[in-house]
C-alpha positions as CSV (number, residue, x, y, z in Angstrom):
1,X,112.7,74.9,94.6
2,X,113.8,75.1,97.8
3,X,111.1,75.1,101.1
4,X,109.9,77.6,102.2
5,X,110.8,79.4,105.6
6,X,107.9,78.8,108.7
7,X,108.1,82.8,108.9
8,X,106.6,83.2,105.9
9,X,104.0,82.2,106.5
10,X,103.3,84.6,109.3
11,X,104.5,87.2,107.2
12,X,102.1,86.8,104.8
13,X,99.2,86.4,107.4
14,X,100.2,89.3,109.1
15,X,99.9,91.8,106.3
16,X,96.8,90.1,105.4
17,X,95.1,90.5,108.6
18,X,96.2,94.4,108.1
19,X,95.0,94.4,105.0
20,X,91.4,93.5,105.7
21,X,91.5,95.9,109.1
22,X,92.2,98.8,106.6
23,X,88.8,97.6,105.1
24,X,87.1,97.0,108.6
25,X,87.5,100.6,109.5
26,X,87.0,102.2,105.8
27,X,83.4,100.7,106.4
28,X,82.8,101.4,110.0
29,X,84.3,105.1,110.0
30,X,81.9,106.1,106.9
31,X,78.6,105.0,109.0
32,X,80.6,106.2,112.2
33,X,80.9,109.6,110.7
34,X,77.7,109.7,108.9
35,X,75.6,109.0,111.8
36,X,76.9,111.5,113.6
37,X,76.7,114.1,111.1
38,X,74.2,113.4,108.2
39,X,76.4,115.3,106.4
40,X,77.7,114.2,102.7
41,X,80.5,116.6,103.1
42,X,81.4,115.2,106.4
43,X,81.8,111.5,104.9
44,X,84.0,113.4,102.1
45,X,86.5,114.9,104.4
46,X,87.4,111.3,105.4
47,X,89.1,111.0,101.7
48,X,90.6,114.3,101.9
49,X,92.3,114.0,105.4
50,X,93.7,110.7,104.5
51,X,95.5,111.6,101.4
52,X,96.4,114.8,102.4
53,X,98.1,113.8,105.5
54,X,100.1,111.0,103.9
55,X,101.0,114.1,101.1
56,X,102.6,115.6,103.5
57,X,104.4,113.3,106.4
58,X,106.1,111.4,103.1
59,X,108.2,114.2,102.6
60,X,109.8,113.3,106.4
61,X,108.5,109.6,106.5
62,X,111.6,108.3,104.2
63,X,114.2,110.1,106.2
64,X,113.2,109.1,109.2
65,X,112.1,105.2,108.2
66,X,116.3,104.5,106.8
67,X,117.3,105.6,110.2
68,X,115.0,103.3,112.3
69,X,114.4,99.9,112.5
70,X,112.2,98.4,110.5
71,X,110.9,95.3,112.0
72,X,110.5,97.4,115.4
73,X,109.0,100.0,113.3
74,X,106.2,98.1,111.7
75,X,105.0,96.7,115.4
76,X,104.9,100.2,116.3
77,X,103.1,101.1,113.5
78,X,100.5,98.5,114.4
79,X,99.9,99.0,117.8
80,X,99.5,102.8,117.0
81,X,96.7,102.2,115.1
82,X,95.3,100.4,116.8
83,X,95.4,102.8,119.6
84,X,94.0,105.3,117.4
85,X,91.0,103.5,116.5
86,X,90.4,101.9,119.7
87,X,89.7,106.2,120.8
88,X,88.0,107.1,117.5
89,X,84.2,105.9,119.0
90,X,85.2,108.0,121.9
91,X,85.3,111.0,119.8
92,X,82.0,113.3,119.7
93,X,82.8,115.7,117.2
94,X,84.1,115.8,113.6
95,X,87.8,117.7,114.7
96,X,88.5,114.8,117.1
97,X,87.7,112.3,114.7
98,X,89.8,113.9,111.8
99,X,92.6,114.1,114.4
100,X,92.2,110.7,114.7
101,X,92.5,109.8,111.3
102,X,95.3,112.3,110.8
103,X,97.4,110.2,113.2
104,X,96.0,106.9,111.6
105,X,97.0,107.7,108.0
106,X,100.7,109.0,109.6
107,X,101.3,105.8,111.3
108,X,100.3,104.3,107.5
109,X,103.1,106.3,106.0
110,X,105.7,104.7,107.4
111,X,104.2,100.9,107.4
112,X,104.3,100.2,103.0
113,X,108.2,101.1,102.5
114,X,108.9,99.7,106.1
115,X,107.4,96.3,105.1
116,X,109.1,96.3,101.8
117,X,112.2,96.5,103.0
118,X,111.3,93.6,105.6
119,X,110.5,91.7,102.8
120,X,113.5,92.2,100.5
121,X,115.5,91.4,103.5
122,X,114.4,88.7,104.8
123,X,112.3,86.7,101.7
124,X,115.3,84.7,99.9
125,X,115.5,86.1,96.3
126,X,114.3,82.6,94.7
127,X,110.9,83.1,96.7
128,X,110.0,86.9,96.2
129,X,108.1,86.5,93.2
130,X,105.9,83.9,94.3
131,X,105.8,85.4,98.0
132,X,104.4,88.8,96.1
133,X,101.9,86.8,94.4
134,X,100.7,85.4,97.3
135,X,100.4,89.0,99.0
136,X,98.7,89.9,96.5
137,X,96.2,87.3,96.5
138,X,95.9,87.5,100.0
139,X,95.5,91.8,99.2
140,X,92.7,91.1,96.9
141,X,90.8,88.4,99.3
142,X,91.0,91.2,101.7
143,X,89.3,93.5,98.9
144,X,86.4,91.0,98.7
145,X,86.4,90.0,102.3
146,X,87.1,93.1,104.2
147,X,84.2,95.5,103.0
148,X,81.5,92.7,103.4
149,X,82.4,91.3,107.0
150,X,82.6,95.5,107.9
151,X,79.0,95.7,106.9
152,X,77.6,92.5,108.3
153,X,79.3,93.7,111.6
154,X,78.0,96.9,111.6
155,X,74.4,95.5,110.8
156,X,74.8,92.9,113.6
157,X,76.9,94.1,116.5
158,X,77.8,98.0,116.7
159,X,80.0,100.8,115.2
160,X,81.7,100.4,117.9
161,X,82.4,97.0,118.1
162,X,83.3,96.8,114.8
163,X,86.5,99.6,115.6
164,X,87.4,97.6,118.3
165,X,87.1,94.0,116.5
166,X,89.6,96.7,114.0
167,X,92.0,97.7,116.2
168,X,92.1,94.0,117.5
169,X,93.4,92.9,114.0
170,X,96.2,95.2,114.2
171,X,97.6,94.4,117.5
172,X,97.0,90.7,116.2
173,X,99.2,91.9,112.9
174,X,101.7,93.2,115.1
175,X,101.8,90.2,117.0
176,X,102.6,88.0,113.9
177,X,105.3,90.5,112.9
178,X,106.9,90.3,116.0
179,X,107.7,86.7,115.5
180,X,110.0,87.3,112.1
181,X,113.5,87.0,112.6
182,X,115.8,89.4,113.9
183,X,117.0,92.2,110.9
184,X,120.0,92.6,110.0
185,X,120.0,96.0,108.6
186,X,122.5,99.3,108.1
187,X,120.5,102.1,110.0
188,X,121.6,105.9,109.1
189,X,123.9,107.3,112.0
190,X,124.3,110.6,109.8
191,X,122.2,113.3,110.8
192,X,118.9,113.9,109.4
193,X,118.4,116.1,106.8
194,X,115.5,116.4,104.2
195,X,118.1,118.8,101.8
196,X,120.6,115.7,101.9
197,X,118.5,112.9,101.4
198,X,116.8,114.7,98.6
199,X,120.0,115.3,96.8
200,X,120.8,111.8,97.9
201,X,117.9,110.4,96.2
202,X,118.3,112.4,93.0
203,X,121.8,111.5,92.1
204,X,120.9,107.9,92.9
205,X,118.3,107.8,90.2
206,X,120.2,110.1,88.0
207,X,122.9,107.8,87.8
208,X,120.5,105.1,86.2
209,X,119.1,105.9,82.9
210,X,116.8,103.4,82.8
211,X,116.0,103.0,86.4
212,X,114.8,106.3,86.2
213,X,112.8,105.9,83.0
214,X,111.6,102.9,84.1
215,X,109.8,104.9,87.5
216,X,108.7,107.6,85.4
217,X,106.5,105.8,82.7
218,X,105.0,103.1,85.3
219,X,104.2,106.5,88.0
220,X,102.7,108.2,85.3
221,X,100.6,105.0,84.0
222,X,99.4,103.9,87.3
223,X,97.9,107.5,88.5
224,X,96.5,107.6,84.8
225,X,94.8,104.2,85.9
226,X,93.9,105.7,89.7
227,X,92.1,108.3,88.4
228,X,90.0,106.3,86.3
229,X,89.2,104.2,89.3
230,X,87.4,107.1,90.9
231,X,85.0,107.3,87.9
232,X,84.4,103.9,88.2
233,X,81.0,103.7,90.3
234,X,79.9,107.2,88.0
235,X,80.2,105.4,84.9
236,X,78.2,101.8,86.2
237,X,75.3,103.6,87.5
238,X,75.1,106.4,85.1
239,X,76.4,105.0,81.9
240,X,74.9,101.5,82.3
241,X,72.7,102.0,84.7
242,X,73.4,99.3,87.3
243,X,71.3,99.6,90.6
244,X,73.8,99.9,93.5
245,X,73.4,96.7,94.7
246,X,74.3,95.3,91.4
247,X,77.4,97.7,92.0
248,X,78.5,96.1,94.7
249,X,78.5,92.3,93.1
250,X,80.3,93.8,90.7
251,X,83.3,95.1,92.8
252,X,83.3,91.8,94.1
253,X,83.8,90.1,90.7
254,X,86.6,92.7,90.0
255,X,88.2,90.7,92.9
256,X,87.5,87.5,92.6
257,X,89.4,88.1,89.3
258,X,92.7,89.6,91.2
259,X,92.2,86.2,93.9
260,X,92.4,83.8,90.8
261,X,95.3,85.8,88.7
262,X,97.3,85.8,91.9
263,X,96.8,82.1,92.3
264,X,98.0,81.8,88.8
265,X,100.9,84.5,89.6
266,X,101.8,82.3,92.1
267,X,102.0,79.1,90.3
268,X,104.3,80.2,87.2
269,X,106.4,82.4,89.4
270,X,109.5,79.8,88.7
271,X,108.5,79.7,84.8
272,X,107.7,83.3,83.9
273,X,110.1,85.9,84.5
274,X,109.0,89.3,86.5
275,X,109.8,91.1,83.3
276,X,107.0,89.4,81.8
277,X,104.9,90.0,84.5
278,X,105.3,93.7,84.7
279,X,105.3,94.2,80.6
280,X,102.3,92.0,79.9
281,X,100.2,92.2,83.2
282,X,100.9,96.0,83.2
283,X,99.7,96.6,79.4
284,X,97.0,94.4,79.4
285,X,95.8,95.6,82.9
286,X,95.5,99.4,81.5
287,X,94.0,97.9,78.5
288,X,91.5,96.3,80.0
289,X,90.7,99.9,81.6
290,X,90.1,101.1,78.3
291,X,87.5,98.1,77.9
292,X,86.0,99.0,80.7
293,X,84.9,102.3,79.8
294,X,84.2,101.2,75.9
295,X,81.5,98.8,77.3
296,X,78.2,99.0,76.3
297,X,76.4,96.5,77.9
298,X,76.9,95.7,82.1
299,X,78.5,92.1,80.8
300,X,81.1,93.9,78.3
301,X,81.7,95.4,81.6
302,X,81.9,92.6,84.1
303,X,84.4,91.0,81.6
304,X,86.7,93.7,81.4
305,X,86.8,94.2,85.1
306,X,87.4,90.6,85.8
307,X,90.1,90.9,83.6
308,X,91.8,93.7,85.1
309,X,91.9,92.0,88.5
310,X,93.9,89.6,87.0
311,X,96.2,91.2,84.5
312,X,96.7,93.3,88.0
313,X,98.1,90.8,90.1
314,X,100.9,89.9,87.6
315,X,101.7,93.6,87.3
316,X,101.8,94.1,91.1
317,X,103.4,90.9,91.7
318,X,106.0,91.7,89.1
319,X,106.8,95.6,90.0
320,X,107.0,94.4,93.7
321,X,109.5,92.0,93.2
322,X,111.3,94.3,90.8
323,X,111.4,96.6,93.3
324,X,113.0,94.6,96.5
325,X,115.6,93.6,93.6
326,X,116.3,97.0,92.1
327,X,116.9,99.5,95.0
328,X,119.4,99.8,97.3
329,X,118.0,98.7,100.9
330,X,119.4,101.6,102.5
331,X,117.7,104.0,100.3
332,X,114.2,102.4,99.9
333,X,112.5,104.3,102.9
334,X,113.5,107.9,101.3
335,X,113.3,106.7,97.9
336,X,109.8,104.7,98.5
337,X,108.3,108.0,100.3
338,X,110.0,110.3,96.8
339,X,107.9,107.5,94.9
340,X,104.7,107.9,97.1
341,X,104.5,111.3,97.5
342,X,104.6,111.9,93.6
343,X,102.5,109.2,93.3
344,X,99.6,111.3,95.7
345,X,100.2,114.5,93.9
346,X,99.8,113.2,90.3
347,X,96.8,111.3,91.5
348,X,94.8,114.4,92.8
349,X,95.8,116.6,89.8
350,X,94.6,113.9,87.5
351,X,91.3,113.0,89.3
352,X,90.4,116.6,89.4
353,X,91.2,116.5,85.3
354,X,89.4,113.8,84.8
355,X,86.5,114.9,86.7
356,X,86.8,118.3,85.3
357,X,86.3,117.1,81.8
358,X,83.8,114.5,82.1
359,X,82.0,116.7,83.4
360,X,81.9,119.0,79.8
361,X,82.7,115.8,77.4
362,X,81.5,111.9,77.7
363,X,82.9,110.1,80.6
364,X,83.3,106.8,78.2
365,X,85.6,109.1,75.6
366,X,87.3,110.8,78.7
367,X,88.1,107.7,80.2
368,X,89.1,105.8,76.8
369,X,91.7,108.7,76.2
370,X,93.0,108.5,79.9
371,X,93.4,104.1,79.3
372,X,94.8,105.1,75.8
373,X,97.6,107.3,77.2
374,X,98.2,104.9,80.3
375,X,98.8,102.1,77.5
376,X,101.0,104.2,75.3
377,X,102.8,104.6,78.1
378,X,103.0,100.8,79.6
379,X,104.1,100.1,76.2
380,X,107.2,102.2,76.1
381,X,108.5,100.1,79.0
382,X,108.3,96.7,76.4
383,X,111.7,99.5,74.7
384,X,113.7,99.0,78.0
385,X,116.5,96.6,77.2
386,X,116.2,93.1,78.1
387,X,119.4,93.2,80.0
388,X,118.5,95.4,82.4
389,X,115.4,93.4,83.8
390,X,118.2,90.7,83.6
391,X,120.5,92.5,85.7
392,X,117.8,93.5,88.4
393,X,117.5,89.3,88.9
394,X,121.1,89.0,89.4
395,X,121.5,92.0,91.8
396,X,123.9,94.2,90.1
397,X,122.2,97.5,90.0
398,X,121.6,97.5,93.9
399,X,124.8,96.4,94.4
């Protein structure tokens, strides 16, 4: 195996400084908010801004990410937000401070399919595999890390210093990215168009069967499995009746499981193919859902969930790397903003259905049929020809 680039390594610190600021100011806006408005509902809207937002600047983000460039994109990205964060503790009422996370989770748009492409292009095609392991063990330390130093910081400094410690880690992110090497890239010169690049996207995927096919099932799985994340704390406290301390260990454990499968991800990345990464980490993660949920006793639970963080890492590991290898870079901004806007709407409408009917049936039998459909269909993704994952490694469907 050949050595590994010095760049990587910033790369991967980067996004992993980014990663636990995202955690940094989950924590510190929900006491932010709550303090200044005692209000449940309040504290809510943050999770309905959010998604809501990024609903609806995907359907331009894409467009407008395949005509810029990326690596100056994802600094600007990162100073933004940190911009935006530095103001929100200057904010003294709820409209300011949804404005503020209106422009955070816009600026968020445009950094996942930005970075993606950064990393097809410039991580060697013998190194993605492992790199995306890595990233996702550095993703999942974040998990563990991120939530925990946002509450001691709270507790011992100030709301405020906490945002600012937060926006600090972005410019510091930004900072790392700035020292990758130059991209060479094709940016769009045609003019934009959201009819165009819409049609544009379509007939690219319609003119792969199995590309397409391939997007649908695992889309359609995934939300399956995000929706059963929000019923997650619902079923530990309710179900098994875990104080919410005990909750909170437990999330951690979930992670310490995604830390040591991406370790492991890492390892065998030059003796297990990404095909086997995404069939059997993707299967036996959404099997492991359905565990979850069949428990009966809190260590049933623990297992599963430990489990599931590592069955995970493979899957994301294995789908990211299929994805730099698969999709033509000059597409991947529209095409990754198609993928995440689906991705948002499927989520809410299957929440809310999930929700809905475990509020009328058992959440344990909801949830088992929800991990029982995800499952069927992870496994109809084990019927897509070997060849085809085959050809994604060499490069010819991009091509």
């Amino acid at each position: 195996m050949t050595r590994w680039p010095r760049y990587y390594l910033a790369f991967l610190i980067g996004l992993g400084v980014s990663n636990i600021g995202n955690w940094l100011y989950l924590i510190a806006l929900n006491v932010f908010v709550w303090r200044l408005t005692e209000s449940p509902a309040a504290v809510a809207g943050i999770y309905i801004v959010g998604p809501v937002i990024r609903m609806i600047s995907n359907v331009v983000a894409g467009s407008l990410i395949d005509r810029m460039n990326k690596k100056k994109l994802v600094i600007l990205v990162d100073v933004s937000r940190a911009l935006f964060i530095f103001l929100m503790p200057f904010a003294s009422e709820l409209w300011m401070i949804y404005l503020l996370i209106a422009c955070t989770n816009v600026a968020a748009t445009f950094f996942g399919p930005s970075s993606t492409y950064l990393i097809t292009t410039l991580v060697r095609e013998e190194h993605r595999l492992r790199f995306n392991a890595v990233n996702a063990t550095c993703s999942s330390g974040a998990f563990m890390i991120g939530p925990a130093l946002g509450g001691i910081l709270v507790a011992t400094t100030s709301i405020v210093a906490t945002m600012w410690l937060n926006a600090a880690s972005f410019l510091v992110c930004a900072c790392l990215l700035a020292q990758l090497p130059a991209v060479k890239q094709q940016v769009l010169r045609t003019k934009w168009s959201l009819k165009e690049d819409f049609y544009i996207v379509v007939r690219y995927l319609n003119g792969q069967a199995f590309l397409k096919q391939f997007l649908l099932l695992y889309t359609v799985a995934l939300m399956l499995a995000f929706a059963l994340d929000s019923q997650e704390m619902t079923f530990l406290l309710r179900d098994l009746h875990v104080s919410e301390a005990l909750y909170g260990l437990t999330v951690s454990l979930a992670g310490i499981g995604a830390v040591l499968g991406g370790m492991v991800a890492a390892t065998f990345a030059k003796k297990w193919s990404q095909r086997k990464y995404i069939q059997y980490g993707f299967s036996l993660t959404l099997l492991s859902y359905g565990c979850f949920y069949a428990s009966f006793h809190y260590v049933l639970a623990v297992i599963s969930l430990i489990v599931l963080g590592f069955c995970m890492a493979f899957s994301n590991s294995g789908y990211a790397t299929w994805y730099q290898q698969t999709i033509e870079p000059s597409l991947m901004g529209r095409i990754g903003s198609v993928i995440q806007f689906v991705q948002a709407v499927l989520q809410v409408l299957l929440t809310l259905l999930l929700g809905v009917l475990a509020e009328r049936y058992s959440l344990a039998s909801v949830a088992i049929v929800f991990a029982l459909i995800a499952f069927i269909f992870s496994l109809f993704i084990w019927k897509i020809p070997k060849p085809f994952f085959q050809r994604i490694q060499k490069g010819e469907i991009a091509s």
